[in-house]
C-alpha positions as CSV (number, residue, x, y, z in Angstrom):
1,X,0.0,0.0,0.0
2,X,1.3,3.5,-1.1
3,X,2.3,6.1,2.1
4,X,-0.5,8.9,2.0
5,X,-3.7,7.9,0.4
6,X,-6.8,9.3,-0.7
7,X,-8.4,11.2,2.2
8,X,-5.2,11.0,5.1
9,X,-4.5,14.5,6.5
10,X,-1.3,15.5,6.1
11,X,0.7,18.3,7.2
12,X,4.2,20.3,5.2
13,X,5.8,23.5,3.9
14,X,5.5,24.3,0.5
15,X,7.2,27.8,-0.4
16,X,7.9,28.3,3.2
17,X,4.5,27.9,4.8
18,X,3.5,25.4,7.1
19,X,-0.1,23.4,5.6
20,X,-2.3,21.0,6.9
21,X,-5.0,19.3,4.6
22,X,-5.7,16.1,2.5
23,X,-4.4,14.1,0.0
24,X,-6.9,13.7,-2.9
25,X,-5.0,12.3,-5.8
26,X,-2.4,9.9,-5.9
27,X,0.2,10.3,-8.6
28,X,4.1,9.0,-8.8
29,X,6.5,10.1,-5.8
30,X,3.6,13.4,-5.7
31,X,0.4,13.9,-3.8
32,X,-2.7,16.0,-4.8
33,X,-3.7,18.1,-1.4
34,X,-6.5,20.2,-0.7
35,X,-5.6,22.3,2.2
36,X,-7.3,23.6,5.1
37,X,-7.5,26.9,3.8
38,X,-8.6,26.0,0.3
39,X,-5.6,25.8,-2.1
40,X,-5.2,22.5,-4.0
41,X,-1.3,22.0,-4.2
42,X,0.6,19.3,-6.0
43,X,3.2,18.7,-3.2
44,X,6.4,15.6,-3.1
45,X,5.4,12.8,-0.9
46,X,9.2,13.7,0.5
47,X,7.7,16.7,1.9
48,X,4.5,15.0,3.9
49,X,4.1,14.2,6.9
50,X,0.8,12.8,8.8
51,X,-1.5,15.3,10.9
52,X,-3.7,14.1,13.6
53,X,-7.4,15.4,13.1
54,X,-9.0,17.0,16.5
55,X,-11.9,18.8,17.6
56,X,-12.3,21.0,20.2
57,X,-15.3,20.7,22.2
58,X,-16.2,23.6,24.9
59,X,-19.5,23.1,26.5
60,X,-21.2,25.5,28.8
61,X,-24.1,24.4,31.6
62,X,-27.0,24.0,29.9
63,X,-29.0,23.5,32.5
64,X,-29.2,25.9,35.9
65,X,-30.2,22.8,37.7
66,X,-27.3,20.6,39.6
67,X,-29.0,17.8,39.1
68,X,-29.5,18.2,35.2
69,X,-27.6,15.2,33.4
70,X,-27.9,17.5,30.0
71,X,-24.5,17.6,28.7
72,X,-23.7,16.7,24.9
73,X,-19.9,17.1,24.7
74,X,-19.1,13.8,26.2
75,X,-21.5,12.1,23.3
76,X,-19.7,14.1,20.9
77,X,-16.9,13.1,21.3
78,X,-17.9,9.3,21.4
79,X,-19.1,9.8,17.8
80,X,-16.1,11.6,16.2
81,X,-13.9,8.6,17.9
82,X,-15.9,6.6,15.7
83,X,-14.5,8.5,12.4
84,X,-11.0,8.2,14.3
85,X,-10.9,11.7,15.0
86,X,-9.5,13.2,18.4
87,X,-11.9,15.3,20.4
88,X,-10.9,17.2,23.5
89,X,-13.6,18.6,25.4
90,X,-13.8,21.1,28.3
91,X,-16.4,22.9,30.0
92,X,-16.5,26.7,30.4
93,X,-18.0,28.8,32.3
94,X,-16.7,32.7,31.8
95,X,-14.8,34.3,28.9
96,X,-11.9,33.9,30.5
97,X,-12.5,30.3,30.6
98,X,-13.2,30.4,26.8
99,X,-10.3,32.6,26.0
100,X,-8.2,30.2,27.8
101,X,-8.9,27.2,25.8
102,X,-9.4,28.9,22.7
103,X,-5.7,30.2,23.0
104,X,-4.0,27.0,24.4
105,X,-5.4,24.5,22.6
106,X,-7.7,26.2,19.8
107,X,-4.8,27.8,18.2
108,X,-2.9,24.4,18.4
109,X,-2.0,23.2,14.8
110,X,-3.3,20.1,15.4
111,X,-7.1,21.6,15.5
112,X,-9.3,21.7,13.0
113,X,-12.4,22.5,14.6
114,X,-13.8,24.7,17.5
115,X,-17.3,23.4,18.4
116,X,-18.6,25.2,21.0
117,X,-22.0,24.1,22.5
118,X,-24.1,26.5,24.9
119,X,-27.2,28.6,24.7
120,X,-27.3,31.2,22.1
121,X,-29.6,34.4,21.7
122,X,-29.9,37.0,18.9
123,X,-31.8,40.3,19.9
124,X,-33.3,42.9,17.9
125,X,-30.6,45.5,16.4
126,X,-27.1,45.0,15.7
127,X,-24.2,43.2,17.2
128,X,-26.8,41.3,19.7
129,X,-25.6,37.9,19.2
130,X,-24.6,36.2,22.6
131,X,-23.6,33.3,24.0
132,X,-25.3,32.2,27.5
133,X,-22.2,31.3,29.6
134,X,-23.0,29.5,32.9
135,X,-21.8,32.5,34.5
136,X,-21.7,35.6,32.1
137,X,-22.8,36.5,28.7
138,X,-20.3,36.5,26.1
139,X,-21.7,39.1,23.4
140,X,-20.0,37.5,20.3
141,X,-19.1,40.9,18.4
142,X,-17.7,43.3,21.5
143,X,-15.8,39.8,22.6
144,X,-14.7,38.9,18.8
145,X,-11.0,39.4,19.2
146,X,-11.5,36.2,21.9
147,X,-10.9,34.2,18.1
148,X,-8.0,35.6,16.9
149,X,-5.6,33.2,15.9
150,X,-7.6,30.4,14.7
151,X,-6.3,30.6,11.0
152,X,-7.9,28.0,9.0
153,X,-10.1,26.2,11.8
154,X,-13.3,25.4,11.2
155,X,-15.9,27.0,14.1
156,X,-19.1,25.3,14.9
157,X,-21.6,27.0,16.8
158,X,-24.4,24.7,18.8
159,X,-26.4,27.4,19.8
160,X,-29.8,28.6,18.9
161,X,-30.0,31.6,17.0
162,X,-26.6,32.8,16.3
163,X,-26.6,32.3,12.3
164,X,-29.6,35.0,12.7
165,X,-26.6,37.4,12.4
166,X,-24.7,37.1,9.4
167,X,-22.5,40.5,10.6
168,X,-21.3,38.8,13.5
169,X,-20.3,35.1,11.8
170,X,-18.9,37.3,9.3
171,X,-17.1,39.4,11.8
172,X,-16.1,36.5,13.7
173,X,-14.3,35.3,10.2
174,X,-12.7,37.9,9.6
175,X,-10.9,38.0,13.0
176,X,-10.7,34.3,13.5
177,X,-8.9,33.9,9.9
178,X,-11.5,30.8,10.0
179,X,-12.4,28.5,6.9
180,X,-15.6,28.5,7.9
181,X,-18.2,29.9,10.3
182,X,-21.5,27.0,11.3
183,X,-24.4,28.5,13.4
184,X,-28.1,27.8,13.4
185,X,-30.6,30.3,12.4
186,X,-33.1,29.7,14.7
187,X,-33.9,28.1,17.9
188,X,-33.7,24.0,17.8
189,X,-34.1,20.8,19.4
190,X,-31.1,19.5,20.9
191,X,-32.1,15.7,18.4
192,X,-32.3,18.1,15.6
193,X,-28.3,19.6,16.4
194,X,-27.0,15.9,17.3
195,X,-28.4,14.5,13.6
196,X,-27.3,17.6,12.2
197,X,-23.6,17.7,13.3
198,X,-23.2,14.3,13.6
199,X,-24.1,14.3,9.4
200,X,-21.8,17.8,8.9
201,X,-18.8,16.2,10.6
202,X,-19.2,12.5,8.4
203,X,-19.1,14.8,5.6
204,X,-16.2,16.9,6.4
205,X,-14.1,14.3,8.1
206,X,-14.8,11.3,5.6
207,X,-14.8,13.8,1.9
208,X,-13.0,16.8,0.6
209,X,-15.9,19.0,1.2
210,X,-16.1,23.0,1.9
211,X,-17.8,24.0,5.0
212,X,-20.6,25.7,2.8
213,X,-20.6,22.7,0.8
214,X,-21.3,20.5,3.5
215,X,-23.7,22.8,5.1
216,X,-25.6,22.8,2.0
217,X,-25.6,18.9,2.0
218,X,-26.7,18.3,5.6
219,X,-29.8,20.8,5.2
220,X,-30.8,19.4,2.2
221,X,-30.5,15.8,3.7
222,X,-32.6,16.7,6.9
223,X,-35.1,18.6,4.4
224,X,-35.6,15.4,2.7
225,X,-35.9,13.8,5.6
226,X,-39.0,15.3,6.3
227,X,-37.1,16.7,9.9
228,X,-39.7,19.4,12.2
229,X,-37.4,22.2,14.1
230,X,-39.2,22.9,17.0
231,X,-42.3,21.0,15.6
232,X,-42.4,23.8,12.6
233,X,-41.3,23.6,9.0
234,X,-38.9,26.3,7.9
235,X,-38.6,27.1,4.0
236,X,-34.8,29.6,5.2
237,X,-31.8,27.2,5.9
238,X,-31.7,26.3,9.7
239,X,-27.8,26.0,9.6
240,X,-25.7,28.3,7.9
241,X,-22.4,28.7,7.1
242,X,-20.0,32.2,6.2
């Protein structure tokens, strides 16, 4: 069997910067690679090495309740150990907390994604978009330097209602230096986020796929599947993507 096939993530330096992606064509002593950030590069097996895939999971309470059991990250990370991909997971309970993690371990070349899972409100006007932390709110456009240095990560947001702001995802791009931004439109059903990101992460673990690209597939899949968010049919996307 040949060293780096089809779909392995790899990480090297072509023209002095460092990349991380995967391989999608095999050719003599070369390797077709679509990288994190988008380029497709024809790069020497010579110069490749193998990258771990990870997730970061950060999970706020959910619940005010003690004796809630309503935690997801744990789950999460069950499921992406079944596509063989490392999840760390952490709860967090201020923005310190979340600046903390997102700085030691976000910013870490070996992760791809930041999912972070909490309770999410969008207001009337602009720049309303918050996240409920256990102990504070973290308003998502006065905070959005707290995602500097996430170059090329994918951010997932399990939250109701933050993809009601396009400004701030967009905002939160631009800062981040993200490849993509996920958040749901609306509010939903915590079955309708574990099918949903459970579907998004098969697709862009297991396939070459954009993050808008596999956005798009994932709502048309649960559209077809006839899914109800919040017992209601929607006819605007539910999860979107900048």
């Amino acid at each position: 069997m040949s060293r780096f096939n089809i779909n392995e993530r790899v990480i090297f330096t072509y023209n002095g910067v460092r990349h991380r992606g995967k391989v999608t064509r095999v050719e003599p002593k070369k390797r077709r690679v679509v990288t994190d950030s988008g380029q497709r590069l024809l790069v020497p097996v010579r110069s490749l090495k193998r990258s771990p895939d990870r997730v970061l999971i950060l999970e706020t309470r959910l619940d005010r309740s003690l004796k809630s059991g309503r935690i997801y990250g744990p789950m999460m990370q069950q499921w992406l150990s079944a596509l063989k991909v490392e999840a760390l997971y952490e709860r967090v309970h201020t923005v310190e907390d979340m600046r903390y993690f997102l700085q030691r371990d976000g910013r870490s070349a070996s992760t791809r994604f930041i999912h972070i899972m909490g309770h999410g409100t969008d207001g009337p006007g602009v720049g309303r978009a918050t996240l409920h932390l256990t102990f504070e709110p973290l308003n998502l456009r006065e905070k959005v330097e707290i995602f500097q240095g996430l170059k090329g990560k994918i951010i997932i947001f399990s939250c109701c209602e933050i993809g009601a702001n396009l400004r701030v995802l967009n905002e939160i791009k631009q800062e981040s230096g993200a490849s993509g931004v996920i958040a749901y439109r609306i509010a939903v059903d915590d079955w309708y986020t574990n099918v949903a990101e459970g579907l998004l992460y098969e697709r862009l673990i297991n396939t070459t796929c954009s993050p808008q690209t596999a956005v798009r597939l994932v709502s048309e899949a649960m559209k077809c599947l006839g899914t109800k968010v919040a017992g209601i049919v929607t006819r605007k996307p539910v999860l979107v993507c900048v």
